[in-house]
Every structure is written in C-alpha cells, then in structure tokens.
C-alpha positions in Angstrom: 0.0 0.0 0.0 3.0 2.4 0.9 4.7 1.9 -2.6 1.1 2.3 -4.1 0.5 5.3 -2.7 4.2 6.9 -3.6 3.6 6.2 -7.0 0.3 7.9 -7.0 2.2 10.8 -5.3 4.2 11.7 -8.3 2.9 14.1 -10.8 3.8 12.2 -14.2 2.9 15.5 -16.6 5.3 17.6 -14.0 8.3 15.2 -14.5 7.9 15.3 -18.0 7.9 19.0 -18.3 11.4 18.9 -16.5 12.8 16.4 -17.9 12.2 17.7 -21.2 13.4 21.2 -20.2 17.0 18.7 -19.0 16.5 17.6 -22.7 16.5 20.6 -24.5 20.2 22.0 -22.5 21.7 19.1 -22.9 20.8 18.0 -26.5 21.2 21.3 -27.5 25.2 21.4 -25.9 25.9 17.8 -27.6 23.8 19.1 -30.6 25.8 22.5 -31.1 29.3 20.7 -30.3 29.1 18.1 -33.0 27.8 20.9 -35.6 30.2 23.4 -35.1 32.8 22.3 -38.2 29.7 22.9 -40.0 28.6 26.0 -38.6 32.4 27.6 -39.4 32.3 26.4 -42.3 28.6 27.7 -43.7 29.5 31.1 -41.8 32.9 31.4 -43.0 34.2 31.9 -39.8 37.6 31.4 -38.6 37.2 27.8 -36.3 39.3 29.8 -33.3 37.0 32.2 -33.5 33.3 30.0 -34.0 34.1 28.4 -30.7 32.4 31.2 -29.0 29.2 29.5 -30.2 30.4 27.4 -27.4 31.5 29.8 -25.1 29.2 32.0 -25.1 26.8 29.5 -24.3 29.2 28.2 -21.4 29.1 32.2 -19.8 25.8 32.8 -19.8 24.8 29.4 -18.1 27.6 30.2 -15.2 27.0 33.8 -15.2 22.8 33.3 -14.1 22.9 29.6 -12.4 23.4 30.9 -8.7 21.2 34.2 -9.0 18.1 32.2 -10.6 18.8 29.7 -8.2 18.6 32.5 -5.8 15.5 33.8 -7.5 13.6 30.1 -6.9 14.0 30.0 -3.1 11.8 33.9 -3.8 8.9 32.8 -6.1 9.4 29.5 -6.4 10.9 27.3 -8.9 8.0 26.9 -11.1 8.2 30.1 -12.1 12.1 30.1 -12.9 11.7 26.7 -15.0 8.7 28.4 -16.7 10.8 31.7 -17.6 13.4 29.4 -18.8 11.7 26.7 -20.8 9.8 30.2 -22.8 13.3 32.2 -22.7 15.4 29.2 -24.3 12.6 28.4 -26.8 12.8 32.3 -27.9 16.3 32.3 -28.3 16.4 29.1 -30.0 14.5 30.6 -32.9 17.0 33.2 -32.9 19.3 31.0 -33.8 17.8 29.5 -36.4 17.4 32.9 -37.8 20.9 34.1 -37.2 23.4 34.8 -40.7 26.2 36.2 -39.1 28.8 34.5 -36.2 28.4 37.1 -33.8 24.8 37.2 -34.4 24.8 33.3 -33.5 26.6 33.7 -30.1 24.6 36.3 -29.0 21.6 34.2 -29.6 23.6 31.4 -27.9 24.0 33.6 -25.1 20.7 33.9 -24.4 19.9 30.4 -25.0 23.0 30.2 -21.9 20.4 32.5 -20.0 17.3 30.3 -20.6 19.0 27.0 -19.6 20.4 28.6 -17.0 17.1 29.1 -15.1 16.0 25.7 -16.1 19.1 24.4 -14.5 19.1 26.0 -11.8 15.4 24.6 -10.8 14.9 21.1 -12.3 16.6 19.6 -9.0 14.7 20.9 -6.6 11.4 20.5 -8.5 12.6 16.6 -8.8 12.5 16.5 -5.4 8.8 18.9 -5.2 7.7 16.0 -7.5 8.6 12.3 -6.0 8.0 11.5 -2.0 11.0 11.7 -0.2 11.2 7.8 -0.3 11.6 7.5 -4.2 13.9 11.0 -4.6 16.2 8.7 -5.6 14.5 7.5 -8.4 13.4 11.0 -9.8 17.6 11.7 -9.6 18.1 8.7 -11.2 16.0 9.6 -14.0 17.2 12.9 -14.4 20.7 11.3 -14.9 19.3 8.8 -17.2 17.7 11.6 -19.5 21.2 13.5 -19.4 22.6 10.6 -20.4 20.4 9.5 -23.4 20.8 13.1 -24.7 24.1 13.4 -24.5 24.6 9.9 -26.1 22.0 10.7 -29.3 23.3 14.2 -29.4 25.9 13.8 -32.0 24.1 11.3 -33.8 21.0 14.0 -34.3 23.4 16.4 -35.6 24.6 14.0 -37.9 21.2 12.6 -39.3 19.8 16.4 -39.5 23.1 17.9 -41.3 22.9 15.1 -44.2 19.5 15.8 -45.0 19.4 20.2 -43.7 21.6 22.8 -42.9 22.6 23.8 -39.5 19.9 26.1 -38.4 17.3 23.3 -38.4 19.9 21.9 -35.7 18.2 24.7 -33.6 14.9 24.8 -34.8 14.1 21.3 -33.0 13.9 22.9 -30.1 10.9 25.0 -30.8 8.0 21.9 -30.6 10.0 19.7 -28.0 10.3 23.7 -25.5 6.9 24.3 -26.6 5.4 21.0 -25.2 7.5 21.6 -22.3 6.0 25.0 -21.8 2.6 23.4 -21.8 3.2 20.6 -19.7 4.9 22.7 -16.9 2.2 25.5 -17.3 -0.3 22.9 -16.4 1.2 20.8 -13.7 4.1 22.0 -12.2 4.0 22.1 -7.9 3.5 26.1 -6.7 6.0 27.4 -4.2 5.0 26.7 -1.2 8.1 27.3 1.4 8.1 30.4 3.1 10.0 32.8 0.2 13.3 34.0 0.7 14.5 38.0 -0.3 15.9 38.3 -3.5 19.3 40.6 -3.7 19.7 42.3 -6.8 23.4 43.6 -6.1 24.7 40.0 -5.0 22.6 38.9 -8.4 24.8 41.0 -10.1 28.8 40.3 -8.2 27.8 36.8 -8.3 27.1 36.8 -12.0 30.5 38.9 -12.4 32.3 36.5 -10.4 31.7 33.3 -12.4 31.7 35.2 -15.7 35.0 35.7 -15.0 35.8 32.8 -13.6 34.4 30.7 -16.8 36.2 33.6 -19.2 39.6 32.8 -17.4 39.3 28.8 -17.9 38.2 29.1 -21.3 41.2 31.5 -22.0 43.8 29.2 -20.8 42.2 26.4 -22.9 42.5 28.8 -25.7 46.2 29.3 -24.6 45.6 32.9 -24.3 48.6 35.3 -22.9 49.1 35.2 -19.2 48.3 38.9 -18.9 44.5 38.2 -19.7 44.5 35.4 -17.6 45.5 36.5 -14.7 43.6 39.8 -15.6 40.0 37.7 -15.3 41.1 35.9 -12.4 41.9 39.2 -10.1 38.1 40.5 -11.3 36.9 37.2 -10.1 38.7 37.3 -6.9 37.8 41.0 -6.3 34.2 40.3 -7.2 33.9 37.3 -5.3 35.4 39.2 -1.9 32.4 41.7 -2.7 29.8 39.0 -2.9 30.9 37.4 0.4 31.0 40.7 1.7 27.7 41.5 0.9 25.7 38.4 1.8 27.6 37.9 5.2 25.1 36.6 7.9 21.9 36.8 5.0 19.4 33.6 5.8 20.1 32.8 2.5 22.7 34.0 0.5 23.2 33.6 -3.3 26.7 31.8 -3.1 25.3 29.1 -0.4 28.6 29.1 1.2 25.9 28.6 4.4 25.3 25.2 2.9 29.0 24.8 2.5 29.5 24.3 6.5 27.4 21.1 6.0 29.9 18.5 5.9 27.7 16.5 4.0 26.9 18.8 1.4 30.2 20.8 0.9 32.2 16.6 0.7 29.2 15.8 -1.6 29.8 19.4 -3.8 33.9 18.4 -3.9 32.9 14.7 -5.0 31.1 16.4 -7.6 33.5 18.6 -8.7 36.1 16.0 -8.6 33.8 13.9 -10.6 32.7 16.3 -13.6 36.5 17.5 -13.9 37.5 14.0 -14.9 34.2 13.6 -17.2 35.6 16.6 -18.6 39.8 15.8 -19.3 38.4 12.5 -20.4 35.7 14.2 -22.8 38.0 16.7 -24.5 41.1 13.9 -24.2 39.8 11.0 -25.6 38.7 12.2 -29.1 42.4 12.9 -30.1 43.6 9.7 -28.2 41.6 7.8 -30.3 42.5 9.8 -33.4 46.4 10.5 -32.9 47.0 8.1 -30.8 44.8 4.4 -31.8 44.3 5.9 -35.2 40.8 5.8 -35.2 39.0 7.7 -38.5 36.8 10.6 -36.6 33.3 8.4 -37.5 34.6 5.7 -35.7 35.8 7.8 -32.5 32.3 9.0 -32.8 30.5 5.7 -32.0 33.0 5.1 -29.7 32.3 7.6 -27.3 28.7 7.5 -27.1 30.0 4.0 -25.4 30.6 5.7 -21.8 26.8 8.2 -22.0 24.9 4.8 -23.1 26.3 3.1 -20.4 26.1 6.1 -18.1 22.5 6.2 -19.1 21.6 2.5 -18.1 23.8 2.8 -14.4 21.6 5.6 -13.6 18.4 4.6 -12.9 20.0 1.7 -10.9 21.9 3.8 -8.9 19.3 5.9 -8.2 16.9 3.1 -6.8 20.1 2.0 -4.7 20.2 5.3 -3.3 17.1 5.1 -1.6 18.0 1.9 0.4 22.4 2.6 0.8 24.4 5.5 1.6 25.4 8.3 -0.6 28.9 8.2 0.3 29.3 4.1 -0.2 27.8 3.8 -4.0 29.5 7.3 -5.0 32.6 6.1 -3.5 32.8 2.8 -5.3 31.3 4.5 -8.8 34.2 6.9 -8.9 36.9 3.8 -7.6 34.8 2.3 -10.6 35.4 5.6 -12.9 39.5 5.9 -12.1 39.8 2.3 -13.0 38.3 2.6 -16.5 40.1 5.3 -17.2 43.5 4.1 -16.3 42.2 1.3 -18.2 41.7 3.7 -21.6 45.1 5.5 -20.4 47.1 2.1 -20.8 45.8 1.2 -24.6 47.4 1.2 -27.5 47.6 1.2 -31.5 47.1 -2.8 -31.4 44.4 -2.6 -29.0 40.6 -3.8 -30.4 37.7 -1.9 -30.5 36.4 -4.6 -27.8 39.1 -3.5 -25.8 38.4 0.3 -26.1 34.5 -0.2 -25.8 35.4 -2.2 -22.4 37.3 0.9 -20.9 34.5 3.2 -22.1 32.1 1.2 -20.2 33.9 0.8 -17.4 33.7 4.4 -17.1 30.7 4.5 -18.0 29.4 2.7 -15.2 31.4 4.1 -12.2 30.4 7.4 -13.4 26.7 6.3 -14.1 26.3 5.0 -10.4 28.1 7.8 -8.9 25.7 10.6 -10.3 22.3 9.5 -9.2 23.3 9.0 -5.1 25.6 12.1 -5.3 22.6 14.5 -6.5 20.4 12.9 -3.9 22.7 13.8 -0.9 22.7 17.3 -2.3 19.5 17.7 -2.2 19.1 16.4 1.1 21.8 17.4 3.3 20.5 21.0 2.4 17.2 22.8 4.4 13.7 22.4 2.6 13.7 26.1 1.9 17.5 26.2 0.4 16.3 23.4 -2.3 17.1 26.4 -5.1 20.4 27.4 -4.1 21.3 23.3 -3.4 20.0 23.0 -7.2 21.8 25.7 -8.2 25.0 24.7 -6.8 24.8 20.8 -8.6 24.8 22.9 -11.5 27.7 25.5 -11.4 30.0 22.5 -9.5 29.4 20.6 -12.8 29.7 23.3 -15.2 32.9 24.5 -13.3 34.3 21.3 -13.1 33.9 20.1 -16.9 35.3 23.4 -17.5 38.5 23.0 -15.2 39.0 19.9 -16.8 38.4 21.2 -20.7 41.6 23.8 -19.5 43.8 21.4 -18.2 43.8 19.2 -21.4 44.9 22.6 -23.0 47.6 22.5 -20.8 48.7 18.8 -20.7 48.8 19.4 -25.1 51.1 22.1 -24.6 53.1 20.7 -22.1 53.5 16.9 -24.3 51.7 17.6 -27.7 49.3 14.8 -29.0 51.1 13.0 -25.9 49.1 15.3 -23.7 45.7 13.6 -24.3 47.6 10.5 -22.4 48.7 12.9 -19.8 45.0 14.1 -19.2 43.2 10.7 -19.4 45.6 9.8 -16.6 45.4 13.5 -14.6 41.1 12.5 -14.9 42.1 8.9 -13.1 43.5 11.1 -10.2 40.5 13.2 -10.1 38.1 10.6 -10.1 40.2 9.4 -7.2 40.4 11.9 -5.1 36.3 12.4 -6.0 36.3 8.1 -4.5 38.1 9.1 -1.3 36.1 12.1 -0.4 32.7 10.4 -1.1 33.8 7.2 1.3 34.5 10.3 3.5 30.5 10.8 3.6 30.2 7.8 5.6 30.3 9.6 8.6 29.7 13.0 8.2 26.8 14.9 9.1 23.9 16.7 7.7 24.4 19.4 9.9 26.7 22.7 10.4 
C-alpha cells in the first residue's frame, strides 16, 4: 500500500515537463558541439574564433545559475523553470534565424540564459515532484535523461546535417520547448516554502564573479597570454570578496557558502566537482587519443564515445533506486573507484588494441560514473534545508559546469606541455581526479547533515 500510494504521489505530466526542459540544454550542448565544423564552415568563420558559439553558451549558463537559483528559493521554482523553458525556446529561434557568427553567439548567449534558469530549478522541482522515499528515483531519472541526450546528441546532428543545414539543428527545439511549456504550465507544484528576499546587487557580483571565472578557464584552454589570464582571475577574486562581503550573515545568500559548512553537502559538492572535472579531461582527451594516438578515422571515435553516456545512461536509474535503500557516500565512492579504474584502463591502450578492448574501458567508465551521479545528487539535495532546495539546485549545477570546465583547460595544458602526448597525460590526470572524488565520497560515511 505504501509503494502504491508513492507512485500515486508523483505528478507524471510535472516530470515530464522537466525532464524535457533537461533535454533541451543538454541535447542542444551535444547538438551544437558536434555541428560546429559545420557551422564555421557555412559562416565562413575562422574555427578559433566560431568556438564562441560554445563559449558564449558556457558564460551565460555560469554567469545566471546561482542568481536564478537564488531567485527560486523567492517565487518559487516553477516560475524560474517556466521563464526558462519560454526564454530558451525564444532564443532558439534566434538562432535559427541568425546569418552572421556574432549574431549566433549572442543568440547562444541567451539560449545560456534560458538553460540557466531551467538548471538551476529542475533539482529541486525533482524532489517537489517524487515522495521523499523515491527521490532517488526522480535523480536517477534525471541522470538517465542527461545521459540518453548526450549519447544521441551527436548522432541528431549528424542525421539532421545530411538531409538540412545547421539552423534546423536549432529549430528542434521549438515543438520539443513548446510541449515543455505546456506541460509545466499545467502541472508543475506552486511554491509553497516560506520565500526567501531576492538581492539584486549580490545577483549581479555573483554573475561577475563566475563570468570571469568561466572567461579565465576558457582562456587558458585557448592558450591565451598570461596577462588576460590572470587579468579575469583578479576581477573574479575582487568580485567574489564583494559577494561574500555582501551576503555575510543573509538567511540565504546567493553563493550558499551557508550550505558549505554542512559537511555532508560541501564533501558531496567536492565529489562532484572532482567527478565532472575527470568527465571533462576524459571528454575533451579521448577524441584525439583515439584519433592521434589508436588511429581511429573521426566516424569511428564518434560511436566510440557514445559508449561511456549509453552506459552512463543505463547505471543511472540503478543507482538511483540504490540510493534510496544505501548510503550516498558508499555507492558514490565505489562509482568513482569504478570511474579511475576505467580510465586508467583507456590511459594504458594502444595502437594494437581492439575496439572490444576500447569499448570495455569506455564502459567501465561509464558505469562508475553512471552509479556515482544519481546518489551524489540525492545527498545534495538532502543534506541542504527544505527552503534552500534552489540554491542546493543551483550549486549541482555550477559545481558541474565549473568542473567540466576545469578539466576542458587542463587538457589545453597537458597538449602544450606533451603535444598529441598530452591527451595521455589528461586521461591519466582524470584517473586522479576521479580518485580523489572516491576518497572524499567514502569520506560521507560519517559526516553529518548538519553545520
């Protein structure tokens, strides 16, 4: 009777609104990746210059995470998803209308802006949505739909681009934002917490901050001079100070460094981190391993690496049901033990070395990374207060974001310190980061929920 009565608990037409707004961010990153050769090419844009489709993108998602996060614990999530589903939808079209490059980013930027909000949010309206006995399941399917969309991602871009040109690419996302619109518009839970005050000023140092924290690490993955570097990272530092400044002793302030004196939740944000940078040396790394190193054609690399988000995609869902009966810190622990070991695997192949062989290393990570996510999101979510479920959503999201992005820049780094070498050099430097992500989440076994 219990399990009936959970099940009739969750609001089927709410989950699906969110986890098509997931959907449309992260097909539309996988999506935009894959097509940018294409994209260059049609715009006749220099490529060092067209990956600001990318960037831009990147910046604007950083730049809003923590203040719309911020802005859910005010009027409620609903509301933020709902701004962000329309806003990304908008901007989506003006992509598709877009002739020019800078005319594209700009429009990327303010897709950035839309999934922002919606990233911010779909968290905490997982856990509005499933009783506190099956959160692990609505995590787990939130990781299975990230997954699935990363995994058919390039594979849409390739099927649309034989048969179109790019900006149908962006033009999906019109019916599959409008249907989320609907659905959400209909269904999605109200706000019920008491609301939290809503700082414009921190809104605005905190969006400085990780602007140009996000500009720095994408300028040292550009190899950019030291000058500009350093440059952003002062601004960040100085703007950061401000922010800390500003929301000292605030019930809830926009950089939840309140939630931070949680052991659980601040181990659980550095397992995350940990986790996401290796996802993202081994992401950047691993297509010019294959190529440069194994001497794999790029079609081939491409199949390849949808190996590790299939798998990913399958481990999720499990992991998330085992999160509901074990601890956190146990499965996350043994998925990133899991995760280090795969990739060592990858790091140790050669040019003589089968597909079966590079398929089983993908998997390998595939899995420890796939049962890590699921139980990791959960102990966000509920290490932090019921009325902080906003700025505990919105911190999942910029720890990920920052950490793919610290590991994107350190692959820049490991090719100019060893050349095609380097891609060796990361997938190993992602096996240390995986591990240090293993010890801290075995850490969790005993920590506490509680400042």
């Amino acid at each position: 009777m219990t399990q009936q009565r959970d099940v009739a608990d969750i609001n089927f037409p709410a989950l699906v609104s969110v986890l098509l707004g997931v959907a449309l961010g992260t097909l539309d990153t996988a999506i935009a990746n894959t097509a940018l050769p294409a994209i260059s090419a049609d715009l006749n844009s220099d490529p060092s210059r067209s990956i600001w489709i990318v960037n831009a993108y990147q910046l604007a998602v950083v730049a809003t995470l923590l203040p719309f996060a911020a802005l859910g614990d005010s009027v409620g999530p609903r509301k933020v998803f709902l701004f962000g589903v329309s806003f990304f939808t908008a901007a989506s079209m003006a992509c598709t209308l877009a002739t020019t490059l800078p005319a594209l980013a700009c429009a990327r930027a303010l897709q950035g802006i839309g999934a922002g909000a919606v990233m911010s949010v779909n968290i905490a309206l997982i856990k509005l949505i499933f009783p506190p006995s099956k959160l692990g399941r609505g995590v787990g399917m939130n990781a299975l739909v990230v997954g699935i969309s990363f995994a058919i991602g390039p594979t849409i871009a390739s099927l649309v681009l034989s048969v179109a040109s790019w900006p149908w690419l962006f033009g999906i996302n019109l019916p599959l934002g409008t249907l989320a619109s609907l659905f959400a518009l209909r269904s999605l839970p109200r706000h019920t917490a008491p609301p939290m005050p809503f700082d414009r000023a921190a809104a605005l140092l905190s969006a400085i901050s990780f602007t140009a924290l996000m500009f720095a690490l994408i300028q040292v993955g550009q190899q950019a001079s030291w000058i500009v570097i350093a440059a952003a990272l002062l601004v960040a530092t100085i703007f950061t100070t401000m922010l800390l400044l500003r929301q000292a002793g605030h019930a809830a302030p926009m950089l939840p460094v309140d939630l931070l004196r949680r052991p659980m939740f601040a181990l659980s944000a550095f397992t995350a981190f940990a986790s996401f940078g290796a996802q993202g040396l081994a992401f950047v790394a691993l297509p010019f391993y294959f190529e440069a190193i194994m001497h794999r054609d790029p079609i081939h690399t491409g199949f390849l690496m949808s190996a590790w988000s299939i798998v990913v995609a399958a481990a999720a869902p499990l992991a998330g049901r085992l999160s509901d009966r074990y601890h956190p810190g146990l499965l996350g622990g043994v998925g990133l033990a899991v995760l280090s070991a795969g990739m060592l695997t990858l790091g140790n192949l050669n040019s003589t070395s089968t597909v079966w062989h590079i398929v089983i290393g993908m998997g390998i990570c595939g899995a420890g990374f796939g049962f890590f996510q699921s139980p990791n999101l959960r102990a966000l979510m509920t290490s932090a207060p019921p009325g902080r479920s906003g700025g505990a959503s919105g911190m999942i999201g910029l720890v990920r974001l920052t950490g793919q992005a610290t590991g994107a820049a350190l692959v820049a780094l490991c090719f100019g310190l060893r050349g095609m070498q380097g891609a060796t050099l990361a997938i190993y430097l992602g096996a240390g980061f995986a591990l240090a992500g293993s010890i801290a989440s075995f850490s969790r076994l005993g920590a506490s929920t509680l400042p």
